[in-house]
C-alpha positions as CSV (number, residue, x, y, z in Angstrom):
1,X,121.4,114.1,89.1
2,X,122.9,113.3,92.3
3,X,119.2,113.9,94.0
4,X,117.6,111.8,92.1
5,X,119.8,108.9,93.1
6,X,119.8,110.0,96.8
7,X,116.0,109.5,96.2
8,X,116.5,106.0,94.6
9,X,118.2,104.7,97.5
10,X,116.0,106.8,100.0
11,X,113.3,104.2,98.3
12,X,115.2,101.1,98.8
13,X,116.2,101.9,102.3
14,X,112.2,102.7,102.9
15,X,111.4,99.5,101.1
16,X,113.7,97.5,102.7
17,X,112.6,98.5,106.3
18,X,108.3,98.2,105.6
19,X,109.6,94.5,104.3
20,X,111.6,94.0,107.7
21,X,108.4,95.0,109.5
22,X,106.4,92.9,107.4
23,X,108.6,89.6,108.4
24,X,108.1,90.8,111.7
25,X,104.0,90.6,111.7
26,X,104.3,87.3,109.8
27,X,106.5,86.0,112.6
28,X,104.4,87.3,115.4
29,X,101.0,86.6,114.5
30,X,102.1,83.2,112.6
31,X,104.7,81.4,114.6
32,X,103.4,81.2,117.5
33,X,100.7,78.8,116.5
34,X,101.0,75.4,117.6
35,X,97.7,74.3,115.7
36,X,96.9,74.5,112.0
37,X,96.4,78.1,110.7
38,X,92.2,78.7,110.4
39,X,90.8,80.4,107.6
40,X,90.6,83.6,109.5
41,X,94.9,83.5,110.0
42,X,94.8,82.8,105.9
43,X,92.5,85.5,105.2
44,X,94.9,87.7,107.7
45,X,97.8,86.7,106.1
46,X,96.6,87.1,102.5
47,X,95.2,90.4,103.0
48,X,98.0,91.5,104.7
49,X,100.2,91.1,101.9
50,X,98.0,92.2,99.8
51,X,98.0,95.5,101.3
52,X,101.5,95.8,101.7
53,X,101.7,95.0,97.9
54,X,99.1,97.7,96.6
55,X,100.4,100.8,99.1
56,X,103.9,100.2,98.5
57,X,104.9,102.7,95.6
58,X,108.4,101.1,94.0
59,X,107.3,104.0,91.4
60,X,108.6,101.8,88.4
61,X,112.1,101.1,89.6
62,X,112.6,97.6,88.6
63,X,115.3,97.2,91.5
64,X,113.0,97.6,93.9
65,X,110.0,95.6,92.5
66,X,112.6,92.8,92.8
67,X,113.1,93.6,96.4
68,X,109.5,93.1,96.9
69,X,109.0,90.6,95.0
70,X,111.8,88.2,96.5
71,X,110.2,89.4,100.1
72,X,107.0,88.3,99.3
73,X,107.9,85.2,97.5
74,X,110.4,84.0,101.0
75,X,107.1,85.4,103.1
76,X,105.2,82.5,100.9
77,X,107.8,80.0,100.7
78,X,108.2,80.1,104.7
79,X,104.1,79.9,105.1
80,X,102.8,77.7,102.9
81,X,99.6,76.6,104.3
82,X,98.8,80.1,104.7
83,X,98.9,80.8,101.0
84,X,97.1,77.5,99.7
């Protein structure tokens, strides 16, 4: 029993960091842009969380898919015109 929840938080910790990174890459490719995003900086940005989203394994924990859910979501929130 006490493996298993090792393994839970193992997950979370994991999760939390590839979010971190994520923020990261939004910050450095998107911030720095004085002019309007193009379409190429939306496709970026869309596929990028898109990817994140279909290779990160939460394995049904629902925890977790709140963690990435509520990343994603302030990821949005803080880029609108790159999610339009």
């Amino acid at each position: 029993m006490v493996v298993s929840l090792r393994y839970f938080e193992i997950l979370e910790e994991d999760l939390v960091m590839e979010l971190e990174w994520l923020k990261e890459e939004f910050e450095v490719l998107f911030d720095s842009k004085i002019e309007k995003h193009s379409e190429m900086d939306k496709k970026i940005a869309t596929d990028l969380l898109n990817y994140v989203l279909e290779n990160t394994d939460v394995h049904d924990n629902f925890i977790l898919l709140d963690v990435l859910e509520e990343a994603t979501n302030i990821i949005e929130k803080s880029y609108p015109t790159l999610f339009n």
